[in-house]
C-alpha positions in Angstrom: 62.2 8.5 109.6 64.5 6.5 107.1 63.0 5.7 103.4 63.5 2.3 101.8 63.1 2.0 98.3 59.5 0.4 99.1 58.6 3.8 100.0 58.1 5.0 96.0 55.7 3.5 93.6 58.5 2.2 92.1 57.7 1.4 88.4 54.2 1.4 89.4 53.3 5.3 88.6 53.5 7.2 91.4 50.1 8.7 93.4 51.5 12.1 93.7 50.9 12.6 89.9 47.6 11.2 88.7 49.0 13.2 85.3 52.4 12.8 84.5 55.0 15.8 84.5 56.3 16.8 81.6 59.6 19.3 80.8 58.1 22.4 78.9 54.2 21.5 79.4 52.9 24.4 78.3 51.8 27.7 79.6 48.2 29.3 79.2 48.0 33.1 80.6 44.6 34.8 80.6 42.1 32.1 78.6 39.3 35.0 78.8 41.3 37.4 76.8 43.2 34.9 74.5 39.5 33.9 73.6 38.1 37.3 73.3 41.1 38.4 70.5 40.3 34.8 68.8 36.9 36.2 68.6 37.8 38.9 67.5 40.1 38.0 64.7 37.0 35.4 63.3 34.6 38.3 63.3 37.0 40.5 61.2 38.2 37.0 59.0 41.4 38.4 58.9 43.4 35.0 59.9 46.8 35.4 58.2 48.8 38.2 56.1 50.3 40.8 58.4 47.2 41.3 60.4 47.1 43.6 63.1 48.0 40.9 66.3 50.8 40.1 64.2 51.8 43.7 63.7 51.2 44.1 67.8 53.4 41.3 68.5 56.3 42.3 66.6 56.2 45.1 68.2 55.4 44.6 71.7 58.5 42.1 71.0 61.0 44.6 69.6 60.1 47.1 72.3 61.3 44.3 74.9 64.3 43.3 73.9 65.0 46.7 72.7 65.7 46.5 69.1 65.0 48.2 66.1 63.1 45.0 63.9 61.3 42.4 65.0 60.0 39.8 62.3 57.5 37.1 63.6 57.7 34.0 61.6 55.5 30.6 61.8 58.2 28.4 63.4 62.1 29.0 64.8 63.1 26.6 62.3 62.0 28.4 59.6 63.1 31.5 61.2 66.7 30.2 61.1 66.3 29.2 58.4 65.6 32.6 56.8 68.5 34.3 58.8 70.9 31.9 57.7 69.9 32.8 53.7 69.5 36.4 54.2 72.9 36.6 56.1 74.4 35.0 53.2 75.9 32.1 54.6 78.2 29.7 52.2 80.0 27.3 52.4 80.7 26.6 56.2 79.4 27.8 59.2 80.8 27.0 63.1 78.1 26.0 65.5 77.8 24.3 68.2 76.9 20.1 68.3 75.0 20.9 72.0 72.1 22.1 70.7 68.6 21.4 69.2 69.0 19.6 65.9 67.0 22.3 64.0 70.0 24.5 64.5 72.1 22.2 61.9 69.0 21.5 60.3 68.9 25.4 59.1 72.4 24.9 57.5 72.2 21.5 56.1 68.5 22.2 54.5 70.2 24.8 52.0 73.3 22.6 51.2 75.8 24.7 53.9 77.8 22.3 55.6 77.4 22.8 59.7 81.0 22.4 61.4 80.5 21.4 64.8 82.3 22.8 67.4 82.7 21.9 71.1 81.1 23.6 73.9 82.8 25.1 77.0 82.2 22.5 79.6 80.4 24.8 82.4 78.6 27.3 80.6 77.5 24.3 77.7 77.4 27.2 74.8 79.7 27.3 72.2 83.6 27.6 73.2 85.2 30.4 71.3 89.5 29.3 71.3 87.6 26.0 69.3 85.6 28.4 67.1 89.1 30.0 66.0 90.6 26.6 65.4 87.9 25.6 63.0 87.7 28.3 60.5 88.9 27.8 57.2 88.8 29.9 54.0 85.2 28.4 53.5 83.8 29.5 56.5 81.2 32.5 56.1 79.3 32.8 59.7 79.2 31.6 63.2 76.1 30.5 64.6 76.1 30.9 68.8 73.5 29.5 70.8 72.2 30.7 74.1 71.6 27.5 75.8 69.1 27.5 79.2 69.0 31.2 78.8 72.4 31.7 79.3 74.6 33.5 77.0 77.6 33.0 74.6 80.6 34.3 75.1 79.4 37.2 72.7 82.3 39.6 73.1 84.8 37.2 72.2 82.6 35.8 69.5 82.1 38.8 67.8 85.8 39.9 67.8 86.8 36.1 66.1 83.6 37.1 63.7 84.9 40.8 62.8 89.3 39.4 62.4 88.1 37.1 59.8 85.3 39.3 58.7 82.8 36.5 59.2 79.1 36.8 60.3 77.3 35.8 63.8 73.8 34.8 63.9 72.5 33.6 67.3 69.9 30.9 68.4 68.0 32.6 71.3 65.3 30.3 71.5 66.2 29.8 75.0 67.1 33.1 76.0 63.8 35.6 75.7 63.5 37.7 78.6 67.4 37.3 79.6 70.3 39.5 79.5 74.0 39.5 78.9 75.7 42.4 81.7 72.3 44.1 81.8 72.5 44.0 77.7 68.9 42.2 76.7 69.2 39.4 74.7 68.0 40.4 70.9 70.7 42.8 69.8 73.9 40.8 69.7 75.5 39.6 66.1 73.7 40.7 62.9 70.8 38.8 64.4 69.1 37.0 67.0 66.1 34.1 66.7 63.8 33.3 69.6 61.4 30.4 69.3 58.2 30.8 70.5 57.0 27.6 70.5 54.1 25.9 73.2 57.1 24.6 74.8 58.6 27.8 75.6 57.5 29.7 78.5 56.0 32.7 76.1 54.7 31.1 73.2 52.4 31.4 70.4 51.3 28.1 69.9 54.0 27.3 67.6 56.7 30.5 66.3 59.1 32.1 66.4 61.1 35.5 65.9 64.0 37.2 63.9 65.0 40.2 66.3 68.1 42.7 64.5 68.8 46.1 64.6 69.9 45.9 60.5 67.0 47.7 58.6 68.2 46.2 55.1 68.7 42.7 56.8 65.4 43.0 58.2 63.8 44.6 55.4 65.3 41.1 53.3 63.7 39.3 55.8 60.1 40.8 55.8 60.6 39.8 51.9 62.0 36.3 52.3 59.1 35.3 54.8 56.1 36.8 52.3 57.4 34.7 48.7 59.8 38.0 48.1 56.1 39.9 47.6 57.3 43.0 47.2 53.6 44.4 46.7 50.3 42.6 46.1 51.5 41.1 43.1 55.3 42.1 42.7 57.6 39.5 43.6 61.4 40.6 43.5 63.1 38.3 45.5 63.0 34.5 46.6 61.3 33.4 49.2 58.8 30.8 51.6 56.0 31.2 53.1 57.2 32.3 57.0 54.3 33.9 57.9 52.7 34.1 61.8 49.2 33.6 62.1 47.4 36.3 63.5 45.3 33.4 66.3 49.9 32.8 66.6 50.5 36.1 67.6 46.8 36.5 69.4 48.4 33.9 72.0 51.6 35.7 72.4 50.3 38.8 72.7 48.6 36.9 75.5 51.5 35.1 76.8 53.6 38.3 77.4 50.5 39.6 79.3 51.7 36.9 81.4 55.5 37.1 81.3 56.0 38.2 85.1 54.1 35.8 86.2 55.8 33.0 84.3 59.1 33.9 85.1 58.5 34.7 89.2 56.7 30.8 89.1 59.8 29.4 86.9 62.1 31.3 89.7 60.6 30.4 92.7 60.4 26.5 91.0 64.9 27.2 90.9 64.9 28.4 94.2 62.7 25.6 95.5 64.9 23.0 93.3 68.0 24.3 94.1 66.9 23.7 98.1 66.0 20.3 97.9 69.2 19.1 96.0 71.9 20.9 98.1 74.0 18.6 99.1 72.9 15.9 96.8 76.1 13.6 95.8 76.3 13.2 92.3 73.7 15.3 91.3 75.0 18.7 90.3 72.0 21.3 89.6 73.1 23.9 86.8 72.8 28.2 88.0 71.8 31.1 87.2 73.5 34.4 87.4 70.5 36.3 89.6 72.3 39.6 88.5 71.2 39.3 85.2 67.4 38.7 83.7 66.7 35.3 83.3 63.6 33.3 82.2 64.8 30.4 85.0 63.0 28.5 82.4 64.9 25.4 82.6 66.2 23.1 85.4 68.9 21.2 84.6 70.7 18.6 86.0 74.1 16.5 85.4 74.2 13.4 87.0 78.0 12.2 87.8 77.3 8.2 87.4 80.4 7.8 89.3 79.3 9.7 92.5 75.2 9.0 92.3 75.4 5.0 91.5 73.5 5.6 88.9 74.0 7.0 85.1 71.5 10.0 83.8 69.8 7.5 81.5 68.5 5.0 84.9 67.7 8.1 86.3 65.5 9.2 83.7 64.1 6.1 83.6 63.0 5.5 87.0 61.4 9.1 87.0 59.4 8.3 83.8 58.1 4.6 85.6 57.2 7.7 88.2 55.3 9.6 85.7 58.0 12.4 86.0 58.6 13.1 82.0 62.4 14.0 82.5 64.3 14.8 79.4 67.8 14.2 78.1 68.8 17.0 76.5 70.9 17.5 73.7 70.9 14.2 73.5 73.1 12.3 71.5 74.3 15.4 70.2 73.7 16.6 66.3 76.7 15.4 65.4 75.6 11.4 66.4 72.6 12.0 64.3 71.8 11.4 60.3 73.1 13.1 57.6 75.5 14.2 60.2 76.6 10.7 61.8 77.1 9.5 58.1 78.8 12.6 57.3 81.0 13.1 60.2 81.6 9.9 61.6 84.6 10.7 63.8 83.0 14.2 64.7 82.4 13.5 68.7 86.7 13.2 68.8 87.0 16.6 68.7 84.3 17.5 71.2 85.0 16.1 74.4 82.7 18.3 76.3 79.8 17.9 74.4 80.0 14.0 74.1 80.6 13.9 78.1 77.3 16.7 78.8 74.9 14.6 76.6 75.7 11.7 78.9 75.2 14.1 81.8 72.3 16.2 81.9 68.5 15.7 82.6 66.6 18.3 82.9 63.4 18.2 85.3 59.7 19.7 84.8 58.9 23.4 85.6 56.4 26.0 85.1 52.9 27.1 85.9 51.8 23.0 85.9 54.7 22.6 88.9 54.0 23.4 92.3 56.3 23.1 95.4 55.1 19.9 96.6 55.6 18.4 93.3 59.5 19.4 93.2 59.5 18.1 96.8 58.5 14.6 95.5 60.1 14.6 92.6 63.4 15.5 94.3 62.6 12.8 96.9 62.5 10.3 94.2 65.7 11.5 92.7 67.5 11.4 96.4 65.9 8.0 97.6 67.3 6.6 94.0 70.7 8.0 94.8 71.2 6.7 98.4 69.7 3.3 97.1 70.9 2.9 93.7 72.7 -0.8 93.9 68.4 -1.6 94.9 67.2 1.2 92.0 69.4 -0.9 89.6 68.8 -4.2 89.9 64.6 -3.2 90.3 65.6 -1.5 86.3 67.2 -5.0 85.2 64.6 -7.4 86.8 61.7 -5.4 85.7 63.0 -4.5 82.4 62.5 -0.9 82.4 63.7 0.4 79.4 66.5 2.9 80.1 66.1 4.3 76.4 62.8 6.3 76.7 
């Protein structure tokens, strides 16, 4: 039977989710056993300081992504942070406007000025023939990130990074549990940062991880994240306090306990998604290459206004009156916000791809929270919106339904 608009709880919540669905709601794993190690670390009151669920993450961590050193620090903006100082970065470094904010954030926070670069317009990570084009004699590093678990075009970044003897440090926080031609993710550039963050499909409450196979970069880094503590009371180098807690790393010790059940969920969520939007005019659902590992840990869309009726941001929302928590994502870009707006103001000139993507793409709610019947109404929504946006649109206007969540 035909739908009609009157069909949805348009604007009115919709029954299907008594809670609303939200991108990156977080996974749990095993409560019992995430409880028993909390208890565990209470009884021995050994909460921070290199404690032994710290030590057991680090390396449970190294071991799967097959490097050498594995660092766990409180946050993935801190960890970037620390990367970015112990690599030595001056000056200028080449990274992407397409990404999370905290990766300019790193650079700007210790007075290095982030030159944005455009991205490739159907992979969305960093494009290297524009990385070439921006480096100057100031330019010490390239920062690549892995967006939606897939990677850079590492090869070629690495050769640009070796002719002008210039250093790559990569953003993973999307890309734990991927790989690049069978290569795991964690050993590409000097080094690699994952976030593992609640949002993140392993995560440790909030943290994150400096993965390298350098043991004096990593033995800098173990330095940078304790003060520069040396010793119980010998400092000999600068540093912050970086550390992971050990009830941090009790949760992601717990969490990869998990990780083969959160990824098989996330990919049968793709498989399910991909299904129900086949076909779908205007609404073009981002892949995965199935040869490779992948977390599947994102679902992204880009909506073509031109084709759908509709642009990304009506989309969005009429799935948020729904109580579907869609998100733009990278939206407006780094380089429309402050400093960098203020800084830059003529930046999104030279990148074409990246101001056209943050116009585009949505991405859509997944995970151990998501079930199939959920991504069936969710995509129903999306499909009866498309085939009746001229109705979808003028319900936004006379409703006043803010298109600017």
């Amino acid at each position: 039977m035909k739908q009609s608009p009157s069909d949805l709880a348009l604007f009115g919540g919709n029954p299907a989710f008594p809670e609303a669905l939200h991108v990156g709601r977080p996974n749990i794993g095993d409560r019992e056993r995430l409880l028993e190690r909390i208890n565990d670390l209470l009884d021995r009151r050994w909460l921070t300081n290199q404690g032994p669920y710290v030590e057991e993450f680090e390396q449970a961590i190294a071991r799967h992504v097959g490097v050498d050193h594995c660092i766990a620090i409180c946050n993935a903006t801190i960890a970037l942070e620390i990367a970015v100082r112990a690599l030595e970065f001056t000056g200028e470094v080449i990274v992407p406007s397409f990404t999370f904010v905290a990766t300019a954030h790193a650079l700007q926070w210790q007075e290095i000025t982030p030159v944005f670069c455009d991205v490739d317009r159907e992979t969305h990570t960093i494009d290297p023939e524009r990385v070439e084009e921006l480096i100057t004699p100031r330019t010490t590093g390239i920062i690549g990130v892995h967006l939606w678990g897939r990677t850079c075009d590492v090869e070629r970044l690495d050769d640009i990074a070796r002719a002008h003897g210039l250093r790559v440090l990569y953003d993973a926080s999307h890309a734990f549990g991927c790989s690049h031609r069978g290569r795991p993710i964690g050993s590409f550039g000097s080094a690699e940062v994952f976030s593992f963050h609640a949002t993140k499909f392993v995560n440790t409450f909030e943290g994150g991880a400096i993965v390298t196979n350098d043991g004096e970069l990593a033995d800098k880094i173990r330095l940078m994240r304790n003060f520069g503590f040396a010793d119980y009371d010998h400092v000999i180098y600068i540093g912050t306090n970086g550390k992971m807690s050990e009830v941090a790393a009790a949760m992601g010790i717990t969490s990869l306990e998990s990780l083969d059940e959160f990824v098989a969920i996330n990919h049968q969520n793709y498989l399910r998604y991909r299904e129900v939007f086949d076909g779908l005019q205007g609404v073009r659902m981002l892949s995965y290459d199935e040869t490779e590992s992948c977390n599947f840990q994102y679902v992204v869309l880009e909506i073509d206004e031109s084709e759908a009726g509709l642009t990304r941001d009506q989309l969005q929302a009429l799935l948020w009156a729904e109580r579907v928590m869609a998100r733009r994502y990278f939206y407006p870009g780094c380089h429309r916000m402050e400093p960098y707006r203020t800084y830059f103001p003529n930046a999104g000139l030279q990148l074409r791809n990246t101001e056209l993507l943050a116009e585009r793409v949505l991405t859509l709610p997944t995970g151990t929270a998501v079930g199939h019947d959920d991504i069936a109404t969710i995509a129903g929504i999306i499909r009866l919106a498309v085939s009746h946006s001229d109705h979808v649109r003028e319900l936004l206007e006379t409703r006043s339904v803010s298109t600017t969540p």
